[in-house]
N, C-alpha and C positions, 0 to 999 in steps of 0.2 A: 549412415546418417546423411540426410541430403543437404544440401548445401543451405546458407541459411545468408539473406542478403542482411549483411553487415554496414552497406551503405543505403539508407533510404533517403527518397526524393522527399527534399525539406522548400519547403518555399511560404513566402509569407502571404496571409489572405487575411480579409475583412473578415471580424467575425459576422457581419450583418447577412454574408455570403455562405457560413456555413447553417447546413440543416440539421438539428438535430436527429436521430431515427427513431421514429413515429415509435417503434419496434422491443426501444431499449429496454431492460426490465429493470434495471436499476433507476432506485430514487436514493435521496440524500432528506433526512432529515435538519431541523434547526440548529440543534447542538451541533452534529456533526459537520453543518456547512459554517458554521463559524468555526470552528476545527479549522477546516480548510482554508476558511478564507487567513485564519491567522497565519496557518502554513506557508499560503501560498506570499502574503507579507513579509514576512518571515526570510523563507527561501528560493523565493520566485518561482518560475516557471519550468518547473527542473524535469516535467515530462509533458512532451509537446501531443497538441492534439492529433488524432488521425484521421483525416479525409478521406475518403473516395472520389477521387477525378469525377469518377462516370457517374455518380447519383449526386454529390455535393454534400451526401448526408455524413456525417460524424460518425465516426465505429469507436472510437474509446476518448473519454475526456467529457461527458455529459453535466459529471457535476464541476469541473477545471473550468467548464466554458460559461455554466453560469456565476461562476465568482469574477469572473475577468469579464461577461458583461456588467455584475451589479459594479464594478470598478471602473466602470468608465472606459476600457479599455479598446482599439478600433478596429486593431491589424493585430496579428501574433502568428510567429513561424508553425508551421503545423507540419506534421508527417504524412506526403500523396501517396495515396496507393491507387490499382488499379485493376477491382473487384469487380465479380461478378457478382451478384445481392446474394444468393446462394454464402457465397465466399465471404461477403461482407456480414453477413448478419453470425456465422461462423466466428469469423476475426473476433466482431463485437462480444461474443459467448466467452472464447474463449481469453480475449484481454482481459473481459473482468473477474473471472473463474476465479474462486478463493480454493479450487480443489488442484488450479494451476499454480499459485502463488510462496507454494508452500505453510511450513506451521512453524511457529513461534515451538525457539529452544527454553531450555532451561536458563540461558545465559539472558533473556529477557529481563527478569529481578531484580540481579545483579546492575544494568544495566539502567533499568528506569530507577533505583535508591540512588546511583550516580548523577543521574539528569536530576531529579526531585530535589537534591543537596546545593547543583550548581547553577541550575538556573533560576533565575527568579520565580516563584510562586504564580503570579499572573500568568505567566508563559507556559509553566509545565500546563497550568489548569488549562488555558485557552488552546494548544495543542493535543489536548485531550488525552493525555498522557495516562492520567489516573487511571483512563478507563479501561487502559490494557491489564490493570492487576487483576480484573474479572476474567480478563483469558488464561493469566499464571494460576488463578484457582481451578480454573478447568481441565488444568493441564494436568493428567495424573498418566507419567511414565512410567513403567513396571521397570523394578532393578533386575536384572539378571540373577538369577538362584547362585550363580556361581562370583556375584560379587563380593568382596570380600573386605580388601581394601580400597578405602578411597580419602578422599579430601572431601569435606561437609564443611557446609556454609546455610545459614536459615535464613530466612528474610521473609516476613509476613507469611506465617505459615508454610512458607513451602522449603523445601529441606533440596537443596542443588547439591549433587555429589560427584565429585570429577576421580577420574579414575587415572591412578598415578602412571599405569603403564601406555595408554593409548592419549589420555585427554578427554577421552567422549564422558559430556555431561548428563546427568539423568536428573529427571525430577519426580519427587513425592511428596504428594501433601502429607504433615502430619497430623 
């Protein structure tokens, strides 16, 4: 495994100074930037943008930086790197890769009927919460032919089954 720099160059800039990249393929729709922007009111600034020194232009944070412009906002710490565009349009690919990011478990369900109970209604809606129970319908886990016993729990259709000896969770719709 190669080494993997644990410390990055963090410094603060205008965002009037960073360029977006002409390049990016991600866009953000209406619902979803209000999402964010509740989010980011919410919980601040909890991932910082990433620069390139040597072009100015942005590699991850496209839609972060338009809610912290519509917010007034002047300066914010961002993360420098120092790409080559080759490298940087790479980076860019790969920060935002949903085939990087992993997939939602079974333990999702569980999870957002928790949040839906405790937090206010306004908030679960405006953090867009709902809309992940469209990805638990998606989710269809194959059990194991050899499974046998387990612990089941149902929540909106989908049936969570934990297995007494390991923990690993499965899911199926019913």
């Amino acid at each position: 495994m190669p080494e993997i720099n644990v410390k990055p160059e963090i410094a603060e800039m205008a965002l009037a100074k960073i360029k977006p990249a002409p390049y990016n393929p991600r866009q953000i729709g209406d619902a979803a930037f209000a999402g964010l922007q509740e989010s980011m009111s919410k919980f601040g600034l909890l991932d910082l943008l990433v620069v390139n020194r040597r072009t100015g232009r942005l590699i991850a944070g496209h839609q972060r930086l338009k809610v912290l412009q519509a917010a007034g906002v002047k300066r914010v710490p961002v993360i420098q790197v120092d790409f080559d565009e080759v490298t940087e349009k790479a980076a860019n690919l790969a920060l935002n890769s949903q085939q990087l990011a992993g997939q939602w478990t079974a333990a999702l369900a569980p999870l957002l009927d928790e949040l839906r109970e405790q937090l206010p209604s306004d908030e679960y809606l405006a953090l867009r919460l709902e809309e992940l129970r469209g990805e638990i319908a998606a989710m269809e886990i194959q059990m194991p032919k050899d499974f046998k016993e387990f612990d089941e729990s149902t929540a909106n259709g989908i049936t969570i089954c934990k297995c007494p000896t390991c923990g690993h969770e499965h899911a199926r719709k019913d």
